[in-house]
Every structure is written in C-alpha cells, then in structure tokens.
N, C-alpha and C positions, 0 to 999 in steps of 0.2 A: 854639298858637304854633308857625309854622313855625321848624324849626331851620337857624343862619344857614349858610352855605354854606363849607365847609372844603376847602380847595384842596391835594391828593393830594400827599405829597412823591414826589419820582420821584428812582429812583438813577440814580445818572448813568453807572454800566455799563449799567444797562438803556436808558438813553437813547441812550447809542450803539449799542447790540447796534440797537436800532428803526432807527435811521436807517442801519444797516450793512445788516443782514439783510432789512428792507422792500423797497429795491429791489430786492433781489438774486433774492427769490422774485418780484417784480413781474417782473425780466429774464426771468425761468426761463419761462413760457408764452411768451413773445415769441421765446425762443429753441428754446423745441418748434418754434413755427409754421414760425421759420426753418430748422431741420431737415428739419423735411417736404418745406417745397417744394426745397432742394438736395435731398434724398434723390429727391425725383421726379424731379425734374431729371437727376441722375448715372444714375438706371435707364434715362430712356429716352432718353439720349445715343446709349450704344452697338447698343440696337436699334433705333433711328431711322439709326443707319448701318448695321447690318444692311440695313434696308430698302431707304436707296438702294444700295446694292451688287447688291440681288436684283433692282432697275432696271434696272442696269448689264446683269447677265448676264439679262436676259432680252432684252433690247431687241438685245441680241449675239446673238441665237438665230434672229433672223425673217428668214427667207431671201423674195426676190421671184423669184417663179414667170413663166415667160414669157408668159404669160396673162397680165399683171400683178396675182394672185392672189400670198395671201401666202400661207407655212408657217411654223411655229416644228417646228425638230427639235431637241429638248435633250439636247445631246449628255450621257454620264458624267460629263464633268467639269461641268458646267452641272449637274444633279440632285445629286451631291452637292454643289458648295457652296449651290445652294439647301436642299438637308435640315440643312445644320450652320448655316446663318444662323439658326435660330432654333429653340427646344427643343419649340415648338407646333405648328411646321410652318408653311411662309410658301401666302398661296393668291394666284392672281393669275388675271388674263384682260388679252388683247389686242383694241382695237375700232377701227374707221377713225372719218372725221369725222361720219359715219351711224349714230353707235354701234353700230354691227353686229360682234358677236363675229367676231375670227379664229381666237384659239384661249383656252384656259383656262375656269377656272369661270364659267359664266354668271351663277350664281346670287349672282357677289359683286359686290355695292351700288357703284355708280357715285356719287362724289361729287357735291351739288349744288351744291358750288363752284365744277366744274372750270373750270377757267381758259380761256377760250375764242381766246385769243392761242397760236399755236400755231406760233410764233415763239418761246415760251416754251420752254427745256428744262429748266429747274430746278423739281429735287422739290419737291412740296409734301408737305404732312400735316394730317391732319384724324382726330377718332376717330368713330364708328362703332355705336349699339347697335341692335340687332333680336332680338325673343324673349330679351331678360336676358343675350345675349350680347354682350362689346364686343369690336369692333376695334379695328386702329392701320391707316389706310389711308397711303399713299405713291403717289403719281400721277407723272406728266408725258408731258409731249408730243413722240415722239422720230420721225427719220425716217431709214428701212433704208437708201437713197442717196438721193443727193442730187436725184434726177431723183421719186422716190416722191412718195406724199402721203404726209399728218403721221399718225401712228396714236397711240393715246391706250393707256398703259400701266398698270395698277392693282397695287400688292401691298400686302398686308394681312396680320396676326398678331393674333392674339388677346394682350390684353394680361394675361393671367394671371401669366408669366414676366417683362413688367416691373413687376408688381407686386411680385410676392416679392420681387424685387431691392429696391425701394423699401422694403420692410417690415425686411427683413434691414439695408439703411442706418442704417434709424431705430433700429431693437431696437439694434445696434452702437455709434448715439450716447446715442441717450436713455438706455436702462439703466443705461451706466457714471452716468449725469447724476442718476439716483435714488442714487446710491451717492454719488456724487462732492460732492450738496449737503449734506445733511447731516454729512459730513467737516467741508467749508469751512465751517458754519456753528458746528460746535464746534470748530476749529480757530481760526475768527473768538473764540470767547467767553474759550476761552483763552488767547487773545494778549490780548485786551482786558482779561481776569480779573489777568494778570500786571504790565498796564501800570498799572493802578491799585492794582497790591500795594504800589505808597510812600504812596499817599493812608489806604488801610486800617492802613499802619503807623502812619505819624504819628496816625490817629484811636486806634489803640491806645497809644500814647506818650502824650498828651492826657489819655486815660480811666484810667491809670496814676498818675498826677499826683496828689499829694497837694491836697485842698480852700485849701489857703495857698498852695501853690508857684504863684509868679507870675513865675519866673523866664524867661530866652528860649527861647524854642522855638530848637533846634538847626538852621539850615538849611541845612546843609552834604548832607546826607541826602535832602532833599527835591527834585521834578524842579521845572527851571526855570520851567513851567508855572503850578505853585500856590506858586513862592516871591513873587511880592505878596502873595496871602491869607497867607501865612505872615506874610510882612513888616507888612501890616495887621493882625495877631492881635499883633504882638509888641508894636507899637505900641501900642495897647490895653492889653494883662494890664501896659506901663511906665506909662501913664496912671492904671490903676486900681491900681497900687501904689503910687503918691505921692499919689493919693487916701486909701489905707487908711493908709498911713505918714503923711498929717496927720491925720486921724483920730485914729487911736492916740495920737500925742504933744498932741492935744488935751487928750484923753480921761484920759493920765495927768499933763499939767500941772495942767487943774483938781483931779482928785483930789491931787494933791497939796498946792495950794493952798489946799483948803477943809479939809484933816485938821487943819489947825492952828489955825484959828478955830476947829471942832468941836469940840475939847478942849478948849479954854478955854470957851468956851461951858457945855458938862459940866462942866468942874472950878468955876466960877460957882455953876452951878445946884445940885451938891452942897453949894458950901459953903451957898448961901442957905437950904439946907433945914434945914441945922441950926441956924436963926434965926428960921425960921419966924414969923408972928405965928398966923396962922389955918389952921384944915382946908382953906381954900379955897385961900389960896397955897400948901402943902405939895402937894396936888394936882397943881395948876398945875407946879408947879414940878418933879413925879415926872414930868409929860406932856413936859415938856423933856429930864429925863433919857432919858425912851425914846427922843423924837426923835433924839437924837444919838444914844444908838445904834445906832440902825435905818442915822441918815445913813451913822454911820460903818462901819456894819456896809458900807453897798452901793459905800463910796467907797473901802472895802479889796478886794471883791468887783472894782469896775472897774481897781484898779490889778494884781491879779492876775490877772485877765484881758487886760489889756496887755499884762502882762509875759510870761505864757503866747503870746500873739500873736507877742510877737516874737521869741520861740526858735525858731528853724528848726529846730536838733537841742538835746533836752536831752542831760546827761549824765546817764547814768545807772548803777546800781549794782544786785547784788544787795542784794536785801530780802526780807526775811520779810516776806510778804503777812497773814500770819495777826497779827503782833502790831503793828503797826503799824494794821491794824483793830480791833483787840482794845483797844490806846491810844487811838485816835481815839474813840472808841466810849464808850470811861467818860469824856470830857471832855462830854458829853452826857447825864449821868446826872442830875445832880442839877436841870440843866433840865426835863429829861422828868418826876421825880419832882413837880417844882412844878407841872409842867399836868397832873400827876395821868395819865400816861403809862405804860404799861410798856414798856421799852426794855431789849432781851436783846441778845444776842453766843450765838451757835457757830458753832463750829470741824469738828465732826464728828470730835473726838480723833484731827484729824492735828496733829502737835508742827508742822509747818514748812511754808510753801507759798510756795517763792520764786520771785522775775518780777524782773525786769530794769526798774528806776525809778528816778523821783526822790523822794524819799523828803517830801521840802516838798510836791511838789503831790499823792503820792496823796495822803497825810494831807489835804489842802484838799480833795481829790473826794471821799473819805469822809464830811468837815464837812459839804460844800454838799446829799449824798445824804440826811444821815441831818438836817439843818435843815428839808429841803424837808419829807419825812416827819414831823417834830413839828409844822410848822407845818399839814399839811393833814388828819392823821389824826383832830384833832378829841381831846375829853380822856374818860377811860376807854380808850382807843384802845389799842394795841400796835404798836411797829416791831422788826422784829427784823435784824439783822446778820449775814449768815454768810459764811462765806469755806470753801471746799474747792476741790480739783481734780478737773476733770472730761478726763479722756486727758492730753493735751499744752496743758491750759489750766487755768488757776488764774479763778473764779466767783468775784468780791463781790457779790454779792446783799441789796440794802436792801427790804425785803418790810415792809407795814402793810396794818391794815384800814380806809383810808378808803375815801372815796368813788369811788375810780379815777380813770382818765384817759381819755375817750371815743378809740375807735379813730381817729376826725376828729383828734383833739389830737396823736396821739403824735409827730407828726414834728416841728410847731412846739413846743413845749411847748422844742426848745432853744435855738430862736430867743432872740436876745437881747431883752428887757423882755417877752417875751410871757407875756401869765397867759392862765390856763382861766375863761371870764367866769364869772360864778355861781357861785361858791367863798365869797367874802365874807371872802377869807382875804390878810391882808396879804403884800407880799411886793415884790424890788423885780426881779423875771422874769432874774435874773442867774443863781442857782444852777444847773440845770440846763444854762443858756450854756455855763459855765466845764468842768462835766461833761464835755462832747462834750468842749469844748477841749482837757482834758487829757487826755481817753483818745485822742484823735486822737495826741495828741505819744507818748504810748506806744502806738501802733500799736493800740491796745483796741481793741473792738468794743461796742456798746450795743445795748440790747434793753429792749425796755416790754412791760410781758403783765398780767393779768389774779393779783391774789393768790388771791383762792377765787372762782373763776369762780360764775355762776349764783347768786351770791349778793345780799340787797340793797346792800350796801357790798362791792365785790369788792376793792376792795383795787387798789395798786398795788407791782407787782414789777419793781423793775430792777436787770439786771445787765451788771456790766460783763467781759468776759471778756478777760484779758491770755492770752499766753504767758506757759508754765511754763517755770522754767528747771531 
C-alpha cells in the first residue's frame, strides 16, 4: 500500500530567505555578464582614442613631393607621442587608391571592409587575428591638400594591454561581488531572523501556557501583521471556554442531582436487606448496594474533577507529604485486606517531606492512585506506597505487581473514561483523569514506567514528583 502524500510544512523565514536570496543569486550571473561587457567597454574606450590620435599624427606627417610623390618624415615629436599612445607599440603603413605602400609596415593587414567612399574621413575599427595574434586596427581615408588624391591610413596595436585593463576592471568589480554576496545574504537572514523574533516570542508565550489557561493572548506585543491571527486565536480559545464552562456546569449539575436519588436509593436497599425474604432478593439487593456505590463512587469522582477544573490557582500550604500519605494510605487497608491484598507504606526513615499543597486534593490523588492499583493488581497482589526526596523534589511513588500498562497506553490512560481494553477490570476511566488534574494544579509532573521490568507481570510504577519545600 502506497503511503498517502504529506505536504512538507515550510517556515516561513525560510520562505522568505527563497523568495529574497533566489533572485538575487539569479541577478548575480546577469550582473557578471554585465560587468564584463562595460569592463570591455571602458578598456577599449581609451585605446580606441589612442588610435585615432596616432591617425591624426600620422596623417600630419606626409609631406607632397614636387614629383607629386609622397614622404612621411616623423619628426621627435611625432615618434614620441606615437611610442607613449600605447604600452605594445602602435604599427602602421600609408597606401594611395592603388593600394600601393608609401611608407610604413607592409606586412600590416589591410582591412577588408575598407570603406571605399573616400570622401569618408572618419575612423573606423575592426579587430584583426593572424598566427594567434590579435589586432585592434584604426583606418580612414585622409588627404595631404586639398589639390592631392585621397591616401588610405592604417594603425594597429596588439590588444594585449586592452585586455589586462578589461581583466584588472572585472577582478576590481567582481571580487568585492564574491565578498559583498554573501555579507548581503547574511545580513538579509538576520534582518529577517530579528523581524520574526515577535512571531517566535509569541510561539513561546503559547507553549508556556498552562493546558487550562484559555485566557487572551496579550496583543499589545504583537506586529500588526499577525494581529488577526492573533485576533482569530483569541476568538477561538473565548469560544472553546464557554464551551468547557457549559460543560463543566453540566457536568457538575447532573452530579449533583443524581447524589441524592443515589442515597436514598442505598439507604432503601439497606434497609430491604434486613427484611429480606429469600437468598435470592438479599443478592439482588447487595447487587444494588454495590451499584450505588460504584455510581456514587464516579459521581463524586466527576464533581471533583469539576471543581479541580475550575481553580485556576489553588491555595495552597505547607504539608508534610509523608503523613498525609502515610493517612491516605491506611484508609485503604482493610479494603486491600478483603481482596486478600498486600498494601504497605514507606517512608525511607525520613521524619518529614514537605511541598507546597492543598491538603483535600493530594489526599484525593493518593485515593484515586492507590484505588486504581487495588483494583487492577488482581488478589494475592501487592501495592506499595512510598514517599522520599529525591535533590529539590519530593517522589510519591504508587508501585504493584499487576499487569502493567503497555507503552501505547501510557499517555491516554489520563484521558477522561479511557480504560486499557482487555483488563476485564471494572472502573469508571476517572481516576487517573483527576490524577493529571491535580498534579497539574500543583505544578507536579507524572511519570509511568515498568515496576520489575522483564518480568511476566511487570507491574505498574507511577510517580508523581512535586517540589520540595
């Protein structure tokens, strides 16, 4: 059987880091490429004006012979600014409309663009490779006076040196740009990490919160943003509190209502017994007294459980945790004895182990612990009681060797009516409820574990651990 398809939750800082940080490395090649080409750009700006300047002064150099024959004499000044126009050394040649050299390098490549309007004076440029070397060529068509024919001009550099410039460009932008992304991108996570430090608080405030407090979430604290989800949570936890608050007053009207039928009832059925006619009605009739105790047993169970529900704070006192279990604990004796029980108490010979309580409801958590334990331990059985301190905490520990409580069980097991199916052991799934309930209200902590592990009845161990006072 394929497994059904569960859809990933995503955080919602990570959601924005993707939608922040994606494009921004998606920009980051588009802004290489654009670096590059301005970096080509700004290298061969300036020795692209080199070139037409080495135009200029050459085209100033060709003198007309009275033969109508030309010369170029390049005077000092003319050689040096040709040698400082460029760090490679600029090459050139001069030719009529015949392409016939006048003077200069023969051997440098005449464009096969050249422009054959010679009318034309403006530079051009074209690049240039032969045997792995490249040019930058620089052309046009100038004329010595005005009476000459048109002569055709070339100069050329090798583009080594507007390379480096172009390289040295990019190295200058890009590099900071390796440096600079990474900044911005943590830079980005902790601006974003801080803006959602109210949403992380409030989840902390939330998880804080006691299992009852349904009281309003504070939104004074909160950014404008998630104050509707705020406003819809508040809305809610007031809905499901006048929910639980008719509930509860249900819950302890009936019981109130039915304790008093249920006595009369019992006190009936007591007295018919002593009237008796037959074994069959005395029976009958013992089957009714258990019933009402049982009912009344679970309709006292639900009124203290109510009433547990609706203390938000108890008051509470020191108490000797030791005898107050120690009393709880013999009111349970002569029960246990009848189902043929052994049911002990230690102390571990400390005189005193006081906590901070309400002295009515431990006594009811110790009842509901050590009922639970007679009724599922089974007869021959043993449950034992102990109370000690362990650092800065005070341990009641109700330990028997029944049947245990499978690992599956231990967290419902406080659910309210819930029983462990397969027990065959009556019960009305209250006790354990009330347990949580009231160790909650005293801040306790609960714990289910194994009494003699590895065994075939391992037993079941729970304890409750208060603060010591």
């Amino acid at each position: 059987m394929s497994r059904p398809f569960v859809k990933q939750r995503r955080s919602l800082l990570g959601e924005i880091l993707d939608w922040m940080l994606a494009p921004l490395f998606l920009l980051w090649p588009m802004s290489v490429a654009i670096t590059y080409v301005v970096a080509v750009n700004l290298a061969d700006a300036p020795h692209d004006q080199a070139l037409t300047t080495a135009l200029a002064v050459l085209s100033d150099q060709v003198q007309t012979e009275a033969n109508g024959h030309y010369s170029v004499q390049l005077s000092n000044a003319a050689l040096l600014a040709l040698r400082t126009q460029s760090e490679s050394g600029i090459f050139w040649k001069i030719t009529n409309r015949q392409n016939q050299i006048i003077a200069g390098d023969p051997n440098l490549p005449t464009p096969a663009e050249i422009e054959q309007n010679t009318q034309n004076t403006t530079a051009h440029f074209s690049d240039y490779t032969s045997g792995g070397f490249r040019l930058r060529l620089a052309y046009k068509w100038f004329t010595p006076n005005p009476t000459d024919q048109p002569l055709f001009i070339i100069v050329a550099e090798g583009i080594e040196s507007r390379t480096a410039l172009a390289n040295d460009i990019i190295k200058g932008v890009i590099i900071p740009q390796f440096l600079v992304l990474p900044v911005a991108a943590l830079l980005i996570w902790f601006g974003l990490s801080r803006g959602v430090a109210p949403i992380n608080a409030l989840q902390k405030r939330l998880r804080a919160r006691r299992p009852d407090d349904l009281s309003e979430i504070d939104m004074q604290s909160t950014p404008s943003e998630i104050t509707p989800l705020v406003s819809a949570m508040n809305d809610l936890l007031a809905r499901l509190s006048r929910n639980i608050q008719t509930q509860r007053r249900f819950v302890a009207d009936a019981a109130h209502q039915l304790k008093t039928p249920l006595a009369g009832l019992r006190m009936q059925a007591e007295i018919a017994l002593k009237s008796a006619p037959n074994e069959e009605i005395v029976l009958n009739l013992k089957q009714i007294v258990r019933g009402t105790e049982q009912a009344t047993r679970l309709i006292n169970q639900l009124l203290l459980l109510a009433t547990a529900e609706k203390l938000d704070q108890i008051k509470t006192q020191p108490l000797n945790l030791k005898d107050i279990a120690e009393t709880t604990t013999q009111q349970w004796v002569s029960q246990a004895l009848a189902q043929h029980i052994d049911l002990g108490f230690e102390a571990h010979d400390e005189p005193s182990i006081e906590v901070m309580g309400q002295p009515v409801l431990i006594a009811e958590l110790i009842n509901n612990l050590v009922d639970n334990a007679l009724n599922y331990v089974g007869e021959s059985g043993h449950v034992t009681v102990s109370v000690h301190r362990d650092g800065q905490h005070a341990l009641l520990t109700v330990e028997d060797n029944g049947p245990g409580i499978p690992n599956t069980e231990r967290e419902r097991v406080f659910d309210r009516f819930y029983r462990v199916l397969g027990t065959g052991k009556q019960g009305s799934g209250l006790g354990l409820a009330i347990v949580k309930e009231i160790a909650q209200r005293h801040q306790a902590s609960i714990t289910i574990e194994e009494a003699q592990p590895h065994q075939i009845s391992p037993g079941t161990k729970i304890t409750i651990r208060f603060l010591a006072i």
